[in-house]
C-alpha positions as CSV (number, residue, x, y, z in Angstrom):
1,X,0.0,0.0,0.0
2,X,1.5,3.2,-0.6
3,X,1.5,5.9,2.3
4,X,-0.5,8.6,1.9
5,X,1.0,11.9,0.7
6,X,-1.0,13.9,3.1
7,X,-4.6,13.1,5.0
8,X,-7.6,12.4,2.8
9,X,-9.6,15.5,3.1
10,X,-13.0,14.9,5.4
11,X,-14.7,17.3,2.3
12,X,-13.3,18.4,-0.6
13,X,-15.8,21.2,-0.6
14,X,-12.4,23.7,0.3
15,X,-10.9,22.9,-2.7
16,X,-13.9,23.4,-4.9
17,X,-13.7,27.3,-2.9
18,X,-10.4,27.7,-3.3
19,X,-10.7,26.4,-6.8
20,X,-13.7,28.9,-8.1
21,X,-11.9,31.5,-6.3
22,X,-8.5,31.7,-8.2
23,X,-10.8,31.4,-11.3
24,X,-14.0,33.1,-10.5
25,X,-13.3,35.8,-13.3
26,X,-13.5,32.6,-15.9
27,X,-16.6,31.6,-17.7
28,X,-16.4,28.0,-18.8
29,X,-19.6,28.3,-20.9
30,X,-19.2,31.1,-22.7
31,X,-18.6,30.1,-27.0
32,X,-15.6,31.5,-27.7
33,X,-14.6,31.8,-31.4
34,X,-10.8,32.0,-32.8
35,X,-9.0,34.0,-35.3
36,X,-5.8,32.5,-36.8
37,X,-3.8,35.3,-35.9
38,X,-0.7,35.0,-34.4
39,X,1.6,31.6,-33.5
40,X,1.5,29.2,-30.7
41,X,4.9,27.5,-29.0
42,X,4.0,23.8,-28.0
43,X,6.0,21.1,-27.4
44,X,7.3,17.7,-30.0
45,X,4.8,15.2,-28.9
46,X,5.9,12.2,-29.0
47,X,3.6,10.2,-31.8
48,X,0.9,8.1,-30.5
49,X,-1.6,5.6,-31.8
50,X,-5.4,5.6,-29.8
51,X,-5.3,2.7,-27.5
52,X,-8.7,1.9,-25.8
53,X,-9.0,3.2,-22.4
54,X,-11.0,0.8,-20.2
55,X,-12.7,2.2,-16.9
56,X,-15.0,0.8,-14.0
57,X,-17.6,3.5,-13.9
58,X,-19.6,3.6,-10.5
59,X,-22.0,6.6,-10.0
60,X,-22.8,7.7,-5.9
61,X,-26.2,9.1,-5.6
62,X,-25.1,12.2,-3.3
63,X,-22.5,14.1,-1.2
64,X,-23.2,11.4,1.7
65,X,-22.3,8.5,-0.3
66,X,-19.3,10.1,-1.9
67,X,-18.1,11.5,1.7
68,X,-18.5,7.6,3.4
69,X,-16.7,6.2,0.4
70,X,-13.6,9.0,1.1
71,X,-13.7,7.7,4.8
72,X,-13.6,4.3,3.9
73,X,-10.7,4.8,1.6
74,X,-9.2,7.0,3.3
75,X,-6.3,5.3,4.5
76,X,-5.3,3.8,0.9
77,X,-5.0,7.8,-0.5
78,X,-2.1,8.8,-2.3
79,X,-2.9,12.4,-3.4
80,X,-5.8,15.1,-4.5
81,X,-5.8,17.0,-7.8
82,X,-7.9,19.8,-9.3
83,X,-8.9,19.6,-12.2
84,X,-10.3,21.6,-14.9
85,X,-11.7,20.6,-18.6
86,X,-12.3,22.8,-21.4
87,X,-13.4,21.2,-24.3
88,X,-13.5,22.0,-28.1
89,X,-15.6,21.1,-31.3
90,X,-15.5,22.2,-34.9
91,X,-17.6,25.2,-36.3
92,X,-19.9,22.6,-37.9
93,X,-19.7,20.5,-34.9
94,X,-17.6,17.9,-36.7
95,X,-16.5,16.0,-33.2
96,X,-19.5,16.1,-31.4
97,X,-21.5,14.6,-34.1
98,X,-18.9,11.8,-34.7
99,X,-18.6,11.2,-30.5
100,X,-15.8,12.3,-30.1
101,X,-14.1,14.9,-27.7
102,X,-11.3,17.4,-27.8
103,X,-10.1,18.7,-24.0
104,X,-7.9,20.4,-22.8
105,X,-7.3,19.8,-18.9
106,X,-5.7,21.7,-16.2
107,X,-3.9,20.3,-13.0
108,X,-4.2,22.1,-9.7
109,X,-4.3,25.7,-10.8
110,X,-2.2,24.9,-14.4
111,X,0.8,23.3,-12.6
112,X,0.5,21.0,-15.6
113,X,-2.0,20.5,-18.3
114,X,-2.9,17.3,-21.0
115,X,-4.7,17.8,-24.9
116,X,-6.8,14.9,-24.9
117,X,-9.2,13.3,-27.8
118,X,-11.9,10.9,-27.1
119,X,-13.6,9.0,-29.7
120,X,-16.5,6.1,-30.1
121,X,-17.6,5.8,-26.8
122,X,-19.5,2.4,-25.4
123,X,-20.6,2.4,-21.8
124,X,-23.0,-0.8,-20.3
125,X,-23.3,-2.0,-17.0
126,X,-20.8,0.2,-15.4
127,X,-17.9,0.0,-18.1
128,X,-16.4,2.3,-20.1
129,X,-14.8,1.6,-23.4
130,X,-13.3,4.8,-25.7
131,X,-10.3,5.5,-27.7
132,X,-8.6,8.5,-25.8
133,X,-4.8,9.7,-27.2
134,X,-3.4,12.5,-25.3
135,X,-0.5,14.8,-25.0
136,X,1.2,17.0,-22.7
137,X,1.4,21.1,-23.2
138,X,2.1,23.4,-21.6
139,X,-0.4,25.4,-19.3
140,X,0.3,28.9,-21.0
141,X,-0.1,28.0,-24.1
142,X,-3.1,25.8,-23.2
143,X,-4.7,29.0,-21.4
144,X,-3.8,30.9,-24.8
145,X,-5.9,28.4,-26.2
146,X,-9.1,28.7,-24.3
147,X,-8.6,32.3,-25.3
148,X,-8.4,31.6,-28.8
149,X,-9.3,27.9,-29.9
150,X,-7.9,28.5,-33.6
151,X,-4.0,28.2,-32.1
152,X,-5.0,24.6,-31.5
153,X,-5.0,23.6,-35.0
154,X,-1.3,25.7,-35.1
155,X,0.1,22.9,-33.8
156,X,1.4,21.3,-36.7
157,X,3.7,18.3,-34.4
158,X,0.6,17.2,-32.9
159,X,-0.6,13.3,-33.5
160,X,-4.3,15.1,-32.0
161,X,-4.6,17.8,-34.3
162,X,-3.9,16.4,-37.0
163,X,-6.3,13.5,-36.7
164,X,-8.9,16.5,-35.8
165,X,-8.2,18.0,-39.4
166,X,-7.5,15.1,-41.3
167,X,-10.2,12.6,-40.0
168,X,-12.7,14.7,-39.0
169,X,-12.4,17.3,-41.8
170,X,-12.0,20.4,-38.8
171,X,-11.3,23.6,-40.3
172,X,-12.3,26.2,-37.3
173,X,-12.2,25.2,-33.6
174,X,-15.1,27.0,-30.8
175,X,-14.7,26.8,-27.2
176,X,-17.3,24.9,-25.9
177,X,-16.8,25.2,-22.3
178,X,-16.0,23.0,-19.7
179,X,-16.5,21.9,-16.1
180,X,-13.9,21.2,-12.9
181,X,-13.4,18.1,-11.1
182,X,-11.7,16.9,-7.4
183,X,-10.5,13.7,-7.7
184,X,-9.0,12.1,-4.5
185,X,-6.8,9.0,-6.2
186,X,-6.6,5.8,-3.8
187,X,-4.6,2.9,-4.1
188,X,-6.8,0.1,-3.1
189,X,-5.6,-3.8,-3.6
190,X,-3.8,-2.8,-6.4
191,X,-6.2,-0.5,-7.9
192,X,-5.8,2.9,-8.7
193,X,-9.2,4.0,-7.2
194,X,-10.0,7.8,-8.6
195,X,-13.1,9.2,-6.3
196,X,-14.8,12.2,-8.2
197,X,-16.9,15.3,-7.3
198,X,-17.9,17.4,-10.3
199,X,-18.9,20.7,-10.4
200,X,-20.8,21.4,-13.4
201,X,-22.7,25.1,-13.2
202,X,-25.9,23.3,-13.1
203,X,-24.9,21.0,-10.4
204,X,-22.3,18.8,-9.0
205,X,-22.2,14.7,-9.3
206,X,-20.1,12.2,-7.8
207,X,-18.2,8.8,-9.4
208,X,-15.8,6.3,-8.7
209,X,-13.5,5.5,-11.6
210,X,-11.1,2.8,-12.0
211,X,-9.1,2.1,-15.0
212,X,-8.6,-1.7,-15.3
213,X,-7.2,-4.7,-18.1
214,X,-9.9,-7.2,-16.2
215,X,-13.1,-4.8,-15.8
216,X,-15.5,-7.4,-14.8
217,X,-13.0,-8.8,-12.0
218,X,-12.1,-5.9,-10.4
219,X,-16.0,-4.2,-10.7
220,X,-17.2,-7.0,-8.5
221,X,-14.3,-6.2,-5.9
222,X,-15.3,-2.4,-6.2
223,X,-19.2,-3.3,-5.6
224,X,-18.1,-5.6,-2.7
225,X,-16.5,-3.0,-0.6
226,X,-19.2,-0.4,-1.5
227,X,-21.8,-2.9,-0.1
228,X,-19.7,-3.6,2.7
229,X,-19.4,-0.3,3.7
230,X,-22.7,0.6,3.0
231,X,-22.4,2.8,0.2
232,X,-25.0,3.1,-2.3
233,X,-23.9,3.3,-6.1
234,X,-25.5,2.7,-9.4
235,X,-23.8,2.1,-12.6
236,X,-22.9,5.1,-14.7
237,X,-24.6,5.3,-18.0
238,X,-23.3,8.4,-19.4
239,X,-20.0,9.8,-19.4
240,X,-18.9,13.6,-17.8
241,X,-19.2,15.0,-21.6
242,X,-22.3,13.6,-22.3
243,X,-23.4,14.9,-18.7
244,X,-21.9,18.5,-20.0
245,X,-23.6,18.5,-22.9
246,X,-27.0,17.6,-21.6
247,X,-27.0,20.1,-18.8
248,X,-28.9,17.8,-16.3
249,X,-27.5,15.8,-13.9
250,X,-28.2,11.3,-14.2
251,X,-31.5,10.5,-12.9
């Protein structure tokens, strides 16, 4: 078991504060549209292919389930991180109407920051299956970007951007918005347990994530503590984006 970088927070509703106070001047809704003025400095990514990411999906029903479940683990935490996700689509909506998704996110107030793109989705019964490729820039120049989506597609080196362009025929890039995320990351029996509260403007949801080669094993060692500990769950039908998008919270 690794030791725990620090205690597990009892609430991780002071991070969430602190979090929309350092940013409370930033609207994550807001369509913003680029011009293709001016250059952007990103790193070489290194090429990359778009493995299939795997992930246990477990949804709690409410801040008392989510705050017994960070109790129970609380002696297997490793670290906290806050996260935010802006995400992006073509003028003509090229990505969303193919289900896919182009993010950028933000580690605890743009200490680091990943371009990410999601594509062909499948969730049932609590598992996830998408394509996901991702790449590391830096947190200026992904702030720059927010600003001004169309410096995204000035990054000639990247594996992402051109699959954007090339496969799904992206000319412009809008802003769509985004949401933040506190995710306390456990490790559990060998598991790397992520625990998630979501803030989206219209409300804040709570999941348990857990990336894994044997999903079916390790969901029924997931359900088993949760009914041990007598922690209600359900099985998440819909991913974050798809939650974003709708504006309304799972039933």
């Amino acid at each position: 078991m690794l030791k725990s970088s620090g205690p597990a927070p009892s609430s991780l509703v002071g991070l969430v504060g602190k979090w929309r106070k350092t940013h409370q001047n930033k609207n994550l809704t807001r369509p913003l549209h680029f011009s293709t003025t001016g250059q952007a400095s990103f790193p070489n990514p290194k090429s990359s292919s778009a493995p299939m990411e795997v992930e246990i999906k477990l949804r709690l029903p409410d801040s008392t389930a989510h705050q017994q479940l960070s109790d129970a683990l609380s002696p297997f935490h490793v670290k906290t991180l806050a996260q935010e996700n802006v995400f992006f689509d073509g003028e003509g909506s090229e990505l969303v109407k193919n289900l896919a998704a182009l993010r950028l996110r933000f580690y605890d107030l743009d200490s680091h920051c990943v371009l990410s793109l999601k594509a062909k989705p499948v969730i049932s019964s609590g598992i996830s299956r998408v394509e996901e490729q991702e790449e590391s820039v830096d947190p200026s120049v992904g702030r720059a970007c927010v600003d001004d989506p169309g410096r995204l597609l000035l990054f000639g080196s990247s594996d992402i951007i051109k699959r954007v362009r090339e496969e799904y025929n992206v000319k412009g890039l809008v802003c769509l918005g985004g949401f933040r995320n506190v995710r306390a990351v456990y490790d559990w029996k060998g598991l790397k347990l992520e625990l998630d509260e979501t803030v989206y403007d219209f409300g804040t949801s709570y999941e348990i994530e857990c990336e894994s080669a044997e999903p079916e094993r390790d969901k029924i060692l997931i359900e088993r503590f949760l009914e041990e500990n007598g922690i209600m769950y359900s099985y998440s039908n819909v991913n974050k984006f798809a939650v974003f998008r709708s504006r309304k919270l799972p039933d």
